[in-house]
C-alpha positions as CSV (number, residue, x, y, z in Angstrom):
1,X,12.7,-44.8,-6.5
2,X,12.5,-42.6,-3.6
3,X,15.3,-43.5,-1.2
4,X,14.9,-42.9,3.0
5,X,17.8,-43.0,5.9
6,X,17.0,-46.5,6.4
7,X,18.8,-48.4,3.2
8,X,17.1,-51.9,4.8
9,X,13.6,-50.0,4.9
10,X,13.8,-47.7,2.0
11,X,14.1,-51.0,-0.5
12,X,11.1,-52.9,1.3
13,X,8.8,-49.8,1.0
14,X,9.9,-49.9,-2.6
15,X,8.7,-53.6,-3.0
16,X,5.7,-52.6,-1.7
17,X,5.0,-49.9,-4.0
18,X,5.9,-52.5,-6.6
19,X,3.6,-55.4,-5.1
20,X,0.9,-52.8,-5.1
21,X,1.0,-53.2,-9.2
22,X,-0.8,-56.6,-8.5
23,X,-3.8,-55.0,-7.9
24,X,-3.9,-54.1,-11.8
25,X,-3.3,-57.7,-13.2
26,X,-6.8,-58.7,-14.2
27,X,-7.6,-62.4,-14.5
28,X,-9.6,-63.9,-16.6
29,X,-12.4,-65.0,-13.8
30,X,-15.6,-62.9,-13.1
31,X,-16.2,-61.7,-9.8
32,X,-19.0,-64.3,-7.7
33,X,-21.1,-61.5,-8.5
34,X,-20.3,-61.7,-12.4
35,X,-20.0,-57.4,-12.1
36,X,-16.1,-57.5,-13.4
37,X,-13.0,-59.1,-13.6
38,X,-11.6,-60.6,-10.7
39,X,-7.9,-59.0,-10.3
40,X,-4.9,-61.0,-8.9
41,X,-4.5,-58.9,-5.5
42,X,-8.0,-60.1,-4.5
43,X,-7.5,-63.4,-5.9
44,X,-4.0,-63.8,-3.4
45,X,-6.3,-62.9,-0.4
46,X,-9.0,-64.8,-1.3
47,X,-7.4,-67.7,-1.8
48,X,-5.6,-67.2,1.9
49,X,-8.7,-66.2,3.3
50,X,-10.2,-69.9,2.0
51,X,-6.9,-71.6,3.6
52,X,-7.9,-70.1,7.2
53,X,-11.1,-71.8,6.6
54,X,-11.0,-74.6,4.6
55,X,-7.3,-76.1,6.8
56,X,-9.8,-78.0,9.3
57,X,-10.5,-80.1,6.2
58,X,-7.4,-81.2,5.3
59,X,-6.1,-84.8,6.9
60,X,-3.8,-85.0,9.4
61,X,-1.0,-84.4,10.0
62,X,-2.4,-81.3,9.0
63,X,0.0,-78.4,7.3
64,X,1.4,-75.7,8.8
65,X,-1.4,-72.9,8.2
66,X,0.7,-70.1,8.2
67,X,3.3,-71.3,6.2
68,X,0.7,-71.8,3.3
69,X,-0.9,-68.7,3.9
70,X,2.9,-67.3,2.8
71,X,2.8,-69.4,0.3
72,X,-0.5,-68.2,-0.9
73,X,0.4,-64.3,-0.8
74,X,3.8,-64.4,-2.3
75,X,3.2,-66.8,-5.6
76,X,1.7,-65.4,-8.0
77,X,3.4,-61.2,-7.4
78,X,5.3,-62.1,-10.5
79,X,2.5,-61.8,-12.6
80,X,3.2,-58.4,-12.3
81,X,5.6,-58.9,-15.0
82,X,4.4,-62.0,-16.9
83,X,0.9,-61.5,-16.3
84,X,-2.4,-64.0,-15.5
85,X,-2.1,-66.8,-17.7
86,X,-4.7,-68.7,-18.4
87,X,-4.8,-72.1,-16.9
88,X,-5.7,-74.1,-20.1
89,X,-4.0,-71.8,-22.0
90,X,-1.3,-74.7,-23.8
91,X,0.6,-71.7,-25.9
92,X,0.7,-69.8,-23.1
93,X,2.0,-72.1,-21.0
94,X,4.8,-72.6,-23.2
95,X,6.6,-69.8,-22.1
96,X,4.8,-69.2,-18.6
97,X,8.2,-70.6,-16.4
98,X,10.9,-68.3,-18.3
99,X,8.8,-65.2,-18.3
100,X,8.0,-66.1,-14.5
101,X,11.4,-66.7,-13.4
102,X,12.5,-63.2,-14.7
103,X,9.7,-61.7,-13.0
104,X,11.0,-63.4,-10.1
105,X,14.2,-62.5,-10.0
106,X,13.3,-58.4,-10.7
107,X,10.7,-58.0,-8.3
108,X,11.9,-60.1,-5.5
109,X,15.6,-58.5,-6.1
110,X,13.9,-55.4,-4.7
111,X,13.8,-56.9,-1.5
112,X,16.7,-56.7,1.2
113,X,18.8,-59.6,-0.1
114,X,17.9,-61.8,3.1
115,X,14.4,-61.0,2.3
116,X,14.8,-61.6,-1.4
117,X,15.8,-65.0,-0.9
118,X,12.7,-65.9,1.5
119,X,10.3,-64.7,-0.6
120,X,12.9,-66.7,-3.5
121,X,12.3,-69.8,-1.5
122,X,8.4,-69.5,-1.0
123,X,7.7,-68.9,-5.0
124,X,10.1,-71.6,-6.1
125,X,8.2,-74.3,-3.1
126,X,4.7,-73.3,-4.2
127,X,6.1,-74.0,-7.9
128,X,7.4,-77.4,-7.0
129,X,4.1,-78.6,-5.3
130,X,6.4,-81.1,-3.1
131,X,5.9,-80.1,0.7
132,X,2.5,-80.6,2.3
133,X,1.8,-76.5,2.4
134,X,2.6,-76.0,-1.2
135,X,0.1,-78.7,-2.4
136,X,-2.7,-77.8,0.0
137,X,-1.8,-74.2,-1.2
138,X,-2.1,-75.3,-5.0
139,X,-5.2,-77.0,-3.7
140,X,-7.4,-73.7,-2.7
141,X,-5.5,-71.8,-5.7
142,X,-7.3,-74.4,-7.9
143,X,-10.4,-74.3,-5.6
144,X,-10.9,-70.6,-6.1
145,X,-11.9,-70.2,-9.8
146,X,-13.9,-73.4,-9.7
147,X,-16.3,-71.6,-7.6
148,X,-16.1,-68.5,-9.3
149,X,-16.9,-70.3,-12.9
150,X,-19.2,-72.0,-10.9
151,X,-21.0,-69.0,-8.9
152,X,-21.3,-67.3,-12.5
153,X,-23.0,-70.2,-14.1
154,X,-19.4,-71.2,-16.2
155,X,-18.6,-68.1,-17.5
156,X,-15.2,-68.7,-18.0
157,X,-15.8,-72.2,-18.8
158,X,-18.2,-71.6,-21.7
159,X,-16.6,-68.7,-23.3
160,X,-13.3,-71.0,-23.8
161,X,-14.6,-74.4,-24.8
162,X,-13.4,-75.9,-21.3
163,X,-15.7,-79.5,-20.6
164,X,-15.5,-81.5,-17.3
165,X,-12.7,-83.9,-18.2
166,X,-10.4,-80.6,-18.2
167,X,-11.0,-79.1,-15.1
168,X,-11.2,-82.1,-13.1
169,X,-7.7,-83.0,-14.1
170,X,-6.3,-79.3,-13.8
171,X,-8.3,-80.2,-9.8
172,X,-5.7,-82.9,-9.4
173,X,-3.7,-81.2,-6.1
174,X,-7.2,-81.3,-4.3
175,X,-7.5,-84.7,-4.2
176,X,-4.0,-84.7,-2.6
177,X,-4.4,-81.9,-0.2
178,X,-8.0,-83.4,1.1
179,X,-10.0,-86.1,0.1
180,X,-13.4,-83.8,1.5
181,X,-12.6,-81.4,-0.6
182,X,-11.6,-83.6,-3.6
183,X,-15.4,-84.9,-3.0
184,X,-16.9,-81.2,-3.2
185,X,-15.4,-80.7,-6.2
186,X,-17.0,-83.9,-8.2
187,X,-20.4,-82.8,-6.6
188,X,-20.0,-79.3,-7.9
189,X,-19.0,-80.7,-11.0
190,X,-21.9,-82.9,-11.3
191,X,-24.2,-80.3,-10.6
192,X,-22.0,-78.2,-13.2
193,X,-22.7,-80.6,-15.7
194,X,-26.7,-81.1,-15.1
195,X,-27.2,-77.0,-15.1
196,X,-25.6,-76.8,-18.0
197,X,-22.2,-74.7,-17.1
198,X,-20.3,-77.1,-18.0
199,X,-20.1,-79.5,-21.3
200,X,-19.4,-83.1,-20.3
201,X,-17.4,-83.9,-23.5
202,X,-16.4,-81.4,-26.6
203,X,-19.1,-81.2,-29.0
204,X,-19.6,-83.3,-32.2
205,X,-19.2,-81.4,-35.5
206,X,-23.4,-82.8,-36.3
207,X,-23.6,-80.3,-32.7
């Protein structure tokens, strides 16, 4: 790594250049637009770009916007190590906190040490879903892909089995975060459902 006069700003350029990695993680969701791969750079702003707009409908006493928005672009840089995993993905999930946790601690560690606990403390909050900005965070993380599976008629959805009963429950923070919101989501599901994106139940072996 290149280093500058400035110690302080030589190792925050350098977790830049690393954060800039992000931009090469693909995820599993199409694009609205169903042309490629969403990756997880534009995932992180989109997902902060829908907490600017969707805050007015979450009940008061409403959470502190730009904490969430923090919350939103730091959590998921450590898939730069570990990678998207899929969200009902059980085997990959089996491992997702301990290759997370080491991504964590490298990338973040680039940081200023000050710095490098911040950012620390964001990940580990949005993780925990226990403050009021971490579960409306977790709320338009979750929000995100359903629109995108939606948008490109359950792409995602259909190629891996996924039926109604699983994506409602993996919708859970919404209804927390804002009970509007938690009412889009059964529409959209409904309508999900009835268009045929999405099976309501898994299929019989006679299907």
């Amino acid at each position: 790594m290149e280093r500058w006069n400035d110690e302080r700003l030589s190792r925050q350029i350098d977790f830049l250049a690393e954060a800039d990695k992000l931009k090469s993680v693909l995820r599993r969701t199409l694009l609205m637009d169903g042309s490629r791969n969403e990756n997880t750079a534009e995932h992180s702003w989109h997902i902060s770009l829908m907490a600017l707009l969707l805050h007015e409908h979450a009940p008061e006493p409403k959470p502190d916007l730009s904490h969430v928005i923090k919350l939103l672009l730091v959590h998921d840089l450590v898939e730069i190590d570990a990678g998207d995993t899929f969200a009902y993905d059980a085997e990959g999930y089996s491992d997702k906190e301990e290759r997370e946790q080491a991504a964590a601690r490298r990338i973040f560690g680039l940081l200023p040490d000050d710095q490098a606990d911040g950012i620390m403390a964001l990940w580990r909050e949005f993780e925990a879903m226990e403050t009021p900005e971490a579960v409306f965070a977790a709320a338009v993380d979750r929000l995100q892909p359903l629109l995108h599976n939606y948008r490109t008629e359950g792409f995602s959805w259909k190629r891996n089995g996924i039926v109604r009963a699983q994506v409602r429950h993996r919708m859970l923070p919404i209804r927390q975060a804002s009970p509007k919101l938690a009412a889009f989501v059964e529409e959209l599901l409904q309508r999900a459902v009835d268009r045929g994106y999405l099976a309501d139940e898994p299929p019989t072996k006679e299907e």
